[in-house]
N, C-alpha and C positions, 0 to 999 in steps of 0.2 A: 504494500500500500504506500503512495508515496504522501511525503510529506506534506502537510499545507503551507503554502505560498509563505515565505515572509516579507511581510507589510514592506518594508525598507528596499526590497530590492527592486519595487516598482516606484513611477513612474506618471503622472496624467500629463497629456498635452492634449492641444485643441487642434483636429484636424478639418474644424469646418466652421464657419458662421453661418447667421443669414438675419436678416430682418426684413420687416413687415411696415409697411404704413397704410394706414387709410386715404381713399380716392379724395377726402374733400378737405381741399387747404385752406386753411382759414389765416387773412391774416391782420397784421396788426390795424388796418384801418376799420374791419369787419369789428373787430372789437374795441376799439376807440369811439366807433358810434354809440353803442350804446351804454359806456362808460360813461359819456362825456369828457375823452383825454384824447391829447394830441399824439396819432401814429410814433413822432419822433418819442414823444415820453414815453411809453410803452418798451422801446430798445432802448433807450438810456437807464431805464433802471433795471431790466431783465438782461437786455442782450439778444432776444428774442425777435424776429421780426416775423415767422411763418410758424405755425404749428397745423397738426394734421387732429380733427376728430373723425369719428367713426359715424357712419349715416345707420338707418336702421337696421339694415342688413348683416352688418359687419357685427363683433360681440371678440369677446378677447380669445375664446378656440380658434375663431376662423383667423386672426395677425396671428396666433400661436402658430396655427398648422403651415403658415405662410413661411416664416422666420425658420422653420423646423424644417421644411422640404427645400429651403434653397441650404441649410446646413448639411442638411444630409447630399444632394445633391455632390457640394463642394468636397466633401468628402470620399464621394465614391462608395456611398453606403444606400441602402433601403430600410426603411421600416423594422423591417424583422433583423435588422441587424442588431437592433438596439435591445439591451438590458433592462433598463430602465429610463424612466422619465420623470425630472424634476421641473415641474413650473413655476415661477414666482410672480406673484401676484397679489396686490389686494384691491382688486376691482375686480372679482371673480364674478362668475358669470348667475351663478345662485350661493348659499351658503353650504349646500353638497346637494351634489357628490363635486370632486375637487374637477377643478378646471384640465389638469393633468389626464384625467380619465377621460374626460369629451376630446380633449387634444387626442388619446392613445385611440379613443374608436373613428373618429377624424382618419385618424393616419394607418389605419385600415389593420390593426393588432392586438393583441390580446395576451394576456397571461405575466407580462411582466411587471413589477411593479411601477404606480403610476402615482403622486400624491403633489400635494401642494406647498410650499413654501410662503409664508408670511410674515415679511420682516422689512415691510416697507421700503425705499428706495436702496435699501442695501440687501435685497434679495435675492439678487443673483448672485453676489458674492457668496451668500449662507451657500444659496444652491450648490454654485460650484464648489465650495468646502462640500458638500457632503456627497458628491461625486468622488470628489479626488478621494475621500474618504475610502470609498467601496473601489475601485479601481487599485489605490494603493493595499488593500487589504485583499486582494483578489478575489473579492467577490462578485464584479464584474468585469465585465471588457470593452463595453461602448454603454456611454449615458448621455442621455442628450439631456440639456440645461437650456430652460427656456424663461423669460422673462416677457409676460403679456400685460400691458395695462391699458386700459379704459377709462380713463380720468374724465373722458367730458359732459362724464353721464351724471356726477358727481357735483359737478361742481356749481355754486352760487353765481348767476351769469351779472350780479351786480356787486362780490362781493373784488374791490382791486385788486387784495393779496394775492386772488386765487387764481382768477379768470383770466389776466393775462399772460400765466406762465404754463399752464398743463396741458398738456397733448395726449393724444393716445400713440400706439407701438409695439410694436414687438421683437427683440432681437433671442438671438436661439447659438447654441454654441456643442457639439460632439465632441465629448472629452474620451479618449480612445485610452486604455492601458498603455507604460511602455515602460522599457527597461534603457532605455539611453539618458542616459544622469544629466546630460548637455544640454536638452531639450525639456520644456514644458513646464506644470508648474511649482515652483521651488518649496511657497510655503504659504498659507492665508490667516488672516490672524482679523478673529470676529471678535465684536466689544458690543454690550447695550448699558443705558445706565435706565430704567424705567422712573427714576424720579421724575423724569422729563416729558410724561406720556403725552402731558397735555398740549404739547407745543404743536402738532400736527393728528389731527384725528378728525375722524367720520362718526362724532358722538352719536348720532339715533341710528334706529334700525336693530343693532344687537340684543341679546337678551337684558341690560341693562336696560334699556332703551328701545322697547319695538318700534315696530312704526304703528303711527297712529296717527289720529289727526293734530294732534297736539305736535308730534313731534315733525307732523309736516308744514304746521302752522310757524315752529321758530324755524324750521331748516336746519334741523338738526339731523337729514339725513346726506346733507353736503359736507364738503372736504373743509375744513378750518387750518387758519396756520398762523401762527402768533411768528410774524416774518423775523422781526428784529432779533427779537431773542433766538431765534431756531440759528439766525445769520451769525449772530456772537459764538454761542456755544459750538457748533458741527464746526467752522471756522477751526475754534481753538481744539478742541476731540480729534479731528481728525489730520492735523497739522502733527502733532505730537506723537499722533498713530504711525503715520510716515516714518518720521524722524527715528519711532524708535523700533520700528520693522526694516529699515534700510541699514541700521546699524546690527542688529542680531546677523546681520543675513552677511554685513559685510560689504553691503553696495550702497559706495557711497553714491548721492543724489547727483553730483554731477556726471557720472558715467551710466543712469540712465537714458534708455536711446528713446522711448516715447514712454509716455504721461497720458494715462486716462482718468478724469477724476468724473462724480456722478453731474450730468449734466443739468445743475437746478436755478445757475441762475450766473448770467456773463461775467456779472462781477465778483462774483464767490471763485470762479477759476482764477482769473486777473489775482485776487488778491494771493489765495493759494499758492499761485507759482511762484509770487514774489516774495513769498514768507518765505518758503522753500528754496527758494533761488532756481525755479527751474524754467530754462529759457522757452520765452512762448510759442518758437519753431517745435521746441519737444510735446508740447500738449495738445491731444485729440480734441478738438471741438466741433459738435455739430447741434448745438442748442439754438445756432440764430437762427438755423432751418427746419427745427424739429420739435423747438420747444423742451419743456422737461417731463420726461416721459416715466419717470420714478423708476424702480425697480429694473426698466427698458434699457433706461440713458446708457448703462458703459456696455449693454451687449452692442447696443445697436452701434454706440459709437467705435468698440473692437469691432465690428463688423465693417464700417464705413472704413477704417484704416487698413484693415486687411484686403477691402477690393480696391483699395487706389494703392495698394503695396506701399504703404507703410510703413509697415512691420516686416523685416526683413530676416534671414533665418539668423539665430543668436540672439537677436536682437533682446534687450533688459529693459521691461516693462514691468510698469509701475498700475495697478488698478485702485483706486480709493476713492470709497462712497459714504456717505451717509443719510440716513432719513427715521421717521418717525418709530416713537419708543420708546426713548432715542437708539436708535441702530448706526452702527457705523463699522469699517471693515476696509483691510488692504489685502492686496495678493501681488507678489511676485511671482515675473516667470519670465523663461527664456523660449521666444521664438522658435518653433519649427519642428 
């Protein structure tokens, strides 16, 4: 009988992206009308000038299964090659069965595991930790890691904070087993602190909170976000995050070669790279096109830099998000 695998001697890399958008762009002058604010104000305090919502058709399985067939595609893989499937999300599409399972009947497969991930704008990261998890442990050999959000369904269309920064999205990533130490990814390192919960949340609707008429009366089934404070705090959380995961690991900040941070708002990267010192040729951005797509922003945006080649093989990347909870989370890896 032979041995079981040890954890160490494997390996996860990413042999495939994809992302998703919805057909109708909305953009900053569409919502400056009935704001009352000028197009230009709108990109001066977000960075933002176009984001994407979802018409009625669309729902977050169908960007899921979109983002997931151009990954697998890039990969050279099919459906049934997959182990498992992890989706992050919280704009799911009911509160079960998990969005991962309509994504797994979607994608025409059965019998493997399928469940959800919920950890707000840093849920892909969770996801990909617990990929690399089962791959390193040998208990799998291809996981696809999806990130779907639906944010416009949510949101207060008179409320500032909210309405001119969230889009909907979806980006999607195949994390493949491997044994080559050179490649893939090196290490992830998840943080939440929940004293924070209140800074970003969908107060009604849950069991605290059904819906009701009452609770449709204050709008207490839309997205909230106490800006300033969430801008201070993730700011400093995930600054410090960096700083002290490039030192365990050994790599220092200047000899990374691209910079993915979560896409939530122009001047939160702007300030990030200058805390950090990291020059703005090295960081992925695709918020002034995209808007912030939560949990979406770094698949989608590892996805935008891996098809305009980017990301080159070897190449030392840097991923770091944060969002509500407070949730926040970095990963290193090496290309290819």
């Amino acid at each position: 009988m032979s041995e079981r695998p040890n954890m160490h001697q494997y390996r996860s890399r990413i042999s495939g992206t994809g992302s998703a958008l919805p057909a109708r762009r909305v953009e900053n002058q569409e919502i400056a009308d009935y704001l009352g604010k000028d197009p230009s104000y709108i990109f001066r305090v977000s960075g933002i000038r176009t984001r994407y919502w979802v018409a009625s058709q669309e729902d977050c399985s169908s960007l899921a299964e979109q983002a997931s067939r151009q990954a697998l595609d890039q990969a050279r893989l099919t459906p049934n090659d997959l182990d498992a499937i992890i989706v992050s999300t919280t704009s799911p599409e009911m509160a079960f069965p998990s969005t991962a399972c309509l994504l797994q009947a979607r994608l025409g497969v059965s019998g493997i595991p399928a469940f959800d991930c919920s950890a707000s704008c840093s849920g892909f990261l969770y996801g990909l930790s617990m990929a690399d998890c089962f791959l390193r442990a040998g208990q799998f050999q291809r996981c696809l890691v999806v990130a779907s959000e639906v944010k416009s369904r949510t949101l207060d269309r008179d409320d500032l904070s909210t309405a001119i920064l969230f889009g909907d999205g979806a980006g999607a990533a195949i994390l493949e087993r491997s044994s080559n130490p050179d490649h893939g990814l090196v290490s992830i390192r998840l943080h939440a602190d929940g004293h924070y919960h209140d800074l970003v949340k969908i107060a009604g609707g849950g069991s605290r909170q059904p819906l009701s008429q009452a609770v449709l009366d204050d709008r207490l089934q839309t997205l909230r976000i106490q800006g300033a404070r969430l801008y201070r705090i993730a700011v400093r959380r995930l600054q410090q995050a960096v700083v002290d995961h490039v030192a365990e690991e050994q790599w220092p900040v200047d000899e990374l070669d691209q910079v993915i941070f979560h896409q939530a708002n122009g001047r939160m990267i702007t300030q990030l790279c200058r805390m950090l010192g990291i020059a703005p040729e090295r960081c992925v951005t695709i918020i002034e096109h995209v808007g912030n797509t939560s949990s979406a922003s770094i698949a989608m945006a590892l996805d935008s830099a891996n098809r305009t080649q980017r990301l080159q093989k070897g190449n030392r990347i840097l991923l770091g998000t944060f969002g509500g909870g407070l949730t926040w989370a970095t990963a290193l890896m090496r290309w290819g």
